[in-house]
C-alpha positions in Angstrom: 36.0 58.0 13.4 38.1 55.2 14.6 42.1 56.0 13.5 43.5 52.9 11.6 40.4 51.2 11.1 40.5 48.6 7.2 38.3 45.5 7.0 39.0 43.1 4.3 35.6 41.8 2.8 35.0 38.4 1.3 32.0 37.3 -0.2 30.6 33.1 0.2 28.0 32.6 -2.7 25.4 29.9 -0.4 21.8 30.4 -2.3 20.0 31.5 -5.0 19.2 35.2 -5.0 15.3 34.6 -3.8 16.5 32.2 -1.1 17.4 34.9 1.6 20.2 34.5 4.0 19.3 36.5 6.9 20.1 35.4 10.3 23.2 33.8 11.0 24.8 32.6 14.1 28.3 31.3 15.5 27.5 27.2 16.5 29.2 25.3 19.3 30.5 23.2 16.3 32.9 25.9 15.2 31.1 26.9 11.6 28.8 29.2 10.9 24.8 29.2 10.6 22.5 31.2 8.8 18.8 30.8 8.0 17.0 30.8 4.2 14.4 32.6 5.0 12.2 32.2 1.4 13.6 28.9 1.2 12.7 27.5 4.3 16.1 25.9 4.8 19.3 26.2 7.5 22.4 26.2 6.3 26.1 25.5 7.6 29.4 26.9 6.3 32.5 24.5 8.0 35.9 26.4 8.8 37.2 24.5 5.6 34.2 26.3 3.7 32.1 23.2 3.0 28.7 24.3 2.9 25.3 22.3 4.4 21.9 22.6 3.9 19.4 21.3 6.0 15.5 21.1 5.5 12.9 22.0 4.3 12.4 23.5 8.0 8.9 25.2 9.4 8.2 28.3 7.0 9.8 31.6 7.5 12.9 30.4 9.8 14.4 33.8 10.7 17.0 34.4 13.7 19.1 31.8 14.8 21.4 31.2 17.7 23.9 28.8 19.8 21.7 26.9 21.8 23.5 26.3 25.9 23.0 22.0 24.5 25.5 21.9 21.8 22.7 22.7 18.9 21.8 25.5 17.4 18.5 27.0 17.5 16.1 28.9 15.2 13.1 30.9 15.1 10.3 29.7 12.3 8.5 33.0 11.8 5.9 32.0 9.2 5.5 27.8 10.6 4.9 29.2 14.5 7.6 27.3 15.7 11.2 26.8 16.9 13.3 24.6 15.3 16.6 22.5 16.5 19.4 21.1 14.2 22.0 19.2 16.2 25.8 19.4 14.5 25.3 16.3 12.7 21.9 17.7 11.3 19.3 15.6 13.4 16.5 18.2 13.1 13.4 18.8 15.9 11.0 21.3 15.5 8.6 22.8 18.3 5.4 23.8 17.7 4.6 27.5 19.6 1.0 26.9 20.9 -1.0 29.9 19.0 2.2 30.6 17.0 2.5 34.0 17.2 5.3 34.7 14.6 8.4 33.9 16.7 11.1 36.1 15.2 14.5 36.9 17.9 15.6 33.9 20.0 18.4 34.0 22.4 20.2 31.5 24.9 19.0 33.1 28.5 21.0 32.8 31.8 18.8 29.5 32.6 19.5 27.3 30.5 16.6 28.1 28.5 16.1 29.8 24.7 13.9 32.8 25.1 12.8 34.4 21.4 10.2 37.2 20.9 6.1 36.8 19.3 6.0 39.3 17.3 2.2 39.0 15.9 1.4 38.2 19.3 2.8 40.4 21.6 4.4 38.3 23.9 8.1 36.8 25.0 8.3 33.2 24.8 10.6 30.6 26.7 11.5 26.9 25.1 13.8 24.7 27.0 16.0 22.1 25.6 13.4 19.9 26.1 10.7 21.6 23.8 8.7 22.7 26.6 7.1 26.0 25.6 5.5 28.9 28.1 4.7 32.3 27.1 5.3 35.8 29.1 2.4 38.6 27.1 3.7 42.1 27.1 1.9 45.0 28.8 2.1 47.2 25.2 -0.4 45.8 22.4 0.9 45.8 19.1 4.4 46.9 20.1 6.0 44.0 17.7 8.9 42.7 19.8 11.7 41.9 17.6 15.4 40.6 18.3 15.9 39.8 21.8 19.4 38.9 23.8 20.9 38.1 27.1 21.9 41.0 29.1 24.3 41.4 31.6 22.3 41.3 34.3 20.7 38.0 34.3 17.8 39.3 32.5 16.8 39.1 29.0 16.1 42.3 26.4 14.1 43.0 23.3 13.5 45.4 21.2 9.7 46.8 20.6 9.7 47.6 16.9 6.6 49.4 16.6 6.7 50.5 20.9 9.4 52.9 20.2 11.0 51.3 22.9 13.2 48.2 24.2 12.0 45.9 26.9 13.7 43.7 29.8 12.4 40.0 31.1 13.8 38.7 34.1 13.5 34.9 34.9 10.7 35.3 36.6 8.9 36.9 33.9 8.2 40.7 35.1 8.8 43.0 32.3 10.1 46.4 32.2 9.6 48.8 29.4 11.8 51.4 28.5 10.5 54.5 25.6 13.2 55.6 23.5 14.0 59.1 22.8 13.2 59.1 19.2 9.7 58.6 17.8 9.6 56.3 14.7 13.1 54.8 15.6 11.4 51.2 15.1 14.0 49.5 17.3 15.9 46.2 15.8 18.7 44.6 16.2 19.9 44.1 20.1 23.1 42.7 21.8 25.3 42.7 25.1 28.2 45.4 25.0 31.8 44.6 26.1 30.6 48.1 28.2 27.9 46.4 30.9 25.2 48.4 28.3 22.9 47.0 25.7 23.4 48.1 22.3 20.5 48.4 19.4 19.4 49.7 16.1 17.3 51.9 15.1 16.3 51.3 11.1 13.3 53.8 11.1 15.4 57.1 11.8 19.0 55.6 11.6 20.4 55.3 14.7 22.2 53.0 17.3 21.1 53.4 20.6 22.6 52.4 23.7 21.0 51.9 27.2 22.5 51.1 30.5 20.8 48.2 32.7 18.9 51.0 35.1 17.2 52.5 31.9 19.5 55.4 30.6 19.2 55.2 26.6 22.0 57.4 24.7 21.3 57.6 20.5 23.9 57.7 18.6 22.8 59.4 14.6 24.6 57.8 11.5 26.3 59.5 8.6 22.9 58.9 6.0 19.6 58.8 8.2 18.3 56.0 5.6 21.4 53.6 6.1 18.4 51.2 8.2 20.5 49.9 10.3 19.6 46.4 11.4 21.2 43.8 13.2 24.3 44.6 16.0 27.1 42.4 17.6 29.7 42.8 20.1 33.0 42.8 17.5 36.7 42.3 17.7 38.2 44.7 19.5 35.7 45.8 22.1 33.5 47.5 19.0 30.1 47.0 18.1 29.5 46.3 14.3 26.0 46.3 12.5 24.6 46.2 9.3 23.0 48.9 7.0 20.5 47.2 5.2 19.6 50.4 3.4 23.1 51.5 1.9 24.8 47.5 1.6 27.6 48.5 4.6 28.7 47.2 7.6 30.0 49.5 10.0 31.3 49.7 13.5 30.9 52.0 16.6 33.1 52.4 19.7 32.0 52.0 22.8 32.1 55.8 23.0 30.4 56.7 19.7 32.9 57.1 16.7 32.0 55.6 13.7 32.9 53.9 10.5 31.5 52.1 7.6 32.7 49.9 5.4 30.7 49.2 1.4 29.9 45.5 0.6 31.3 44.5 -2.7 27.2 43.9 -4.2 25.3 46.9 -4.2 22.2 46.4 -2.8 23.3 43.2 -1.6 20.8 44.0 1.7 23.0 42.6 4.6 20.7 41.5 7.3 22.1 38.9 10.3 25.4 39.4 11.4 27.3 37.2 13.8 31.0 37.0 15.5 32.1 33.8 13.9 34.5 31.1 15.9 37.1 32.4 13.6 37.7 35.8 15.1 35.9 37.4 11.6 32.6 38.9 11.2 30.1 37.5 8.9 27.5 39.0 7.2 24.0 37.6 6.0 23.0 39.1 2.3 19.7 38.5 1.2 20.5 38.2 -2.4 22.3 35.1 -1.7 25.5 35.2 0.0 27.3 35.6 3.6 30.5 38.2 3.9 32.9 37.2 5.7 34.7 40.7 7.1 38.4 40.2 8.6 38.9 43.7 10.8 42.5 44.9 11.1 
């Protein structure tokens, strides 16, 4: 484990406990955004910890991101659509033609949002415009998941129930890479500060960790059920994620060491978690709050 390593939790009360913070994004704006996912709402925490909430919103919204326009973005898993919320809260919403359950979204390397179909199968593109076109994936009923930009001008997901993670270019040819473990049921996805792509694996409780040519390396956690879930390049040149299953968040080097650190709630199941414009990590809990996590 990493020598030195403290982290100095806070905890933001933003909901009820059946509203469901779980994604949560750093905006252009400099605050932070999460989704209500049961409450069909968007919120915003300012740096002076004012809080915003914006909606009702399509049904279900799930991940959001910073959007390359100044906005931030969302996915509407439940409403089959994506949804725009400029910082002075002028909302758009996009219908996805066939919906689909859009879940991941993610700024691409064009200019465009990309964001995975989960019930469909496929990998869909929006531009800032609202114009929608769709990309189906050569596994059925592999569930794409998260989805982020990788280093290489390309975009990649994770296949939840493919046991594997896949990679979009622009032009829309797909490459699909199996992953060691069976069952891993692939999550969370992000760029590492290494030139790799890091993920989580919640079914067998592991992060993986594969290279732009295809290489996957899995790294096994302390407690197999932790269910890790969501990942993001940290201070540091770390990779930090949350364990839905235990109520930590814990960190990873670049070379494999590992620490975890409890949230104050038990069972507070931490879902989204984000780099904020503050230099701190914050953490999405379901039961109604968002962690802020100072790392020292």
């Amino acid at each position: 484990m990493p020598q030195g390593s403290h982290a100095t939790i806070r905890e933001f009360t933003v909901s009820g406990p059946d509203a469901g913070p779980y994604g949560i994004a750093a905006g252009p704006d400099g605050a932070v955004w999460f989704t209500l996912v049961h409450a069909g709402r968007v919120g915003r925490m300012a740096p002076d910890g004012g809080l915003t909430v914006h909606g009702p919103v399509p049904a279900g919204p799930t991940a959001i991101t910073a959007g390359p326009d100044g906005a931030v973005w969302f996915t509407a898993f439940g409403g089959g659509a994506i949804g725009r919320i400029a910082p002075g809260g002028e909302a758009a919403e996009f219908a996805v033609p066939g919906g689909g359950g859009p879940c991941g979204i993610a700024a691409g390397p064009d200019g465009a949002l990309w964001f995975t179909r989960m019930q469909a199968g496929s990998i869909g593109r929006i531009t800032v415009g609202g114009h929608v076109t769709d990309h189906p994936l050569p596994v059925r009923d592999a569930l794409p998941s998260m989805i982020a930009q990788g280093p290489d001008e390309a975009m990649w997901f994770t296949l939840n129930q493919g046991n594997a993670v896949g990679r979009i270019t622009m032009d829309g040819d797909v490459a699909v890479h199996p992953l060691p473990t069976e069952g891993s049921a692939p999550v969370g996805i992000c760029a590492g500060p290494d030139g790799a792509l890091w993920f989580t694996e919640i079914g067998t409780g592991h992060i993986g960790r594969i290279t732009t040519d295809g290489k996957v390396t899995e790294f096994p956690l302390p407690d197999p059920a932790a269910r890790p879930h969501a990942i993001v390049a940290g201070p540091g040149g770390d990779l930090w994620f949350t364990e839905w299953g235990t109520a930590h968040v814990a960190r990873i080097t670049p070379e494999g060491r590992m620490d975890e650190h409890p949230l104050p709630a038990p069972g507070c199941e931490p879902h989204g978690i984000a780099l904020g414009p503050d230099g701190a990590l914050w953490v999405a809990l379901e039961t109604g709050a968002l962690a802020r996590v100072t790392v020292s």
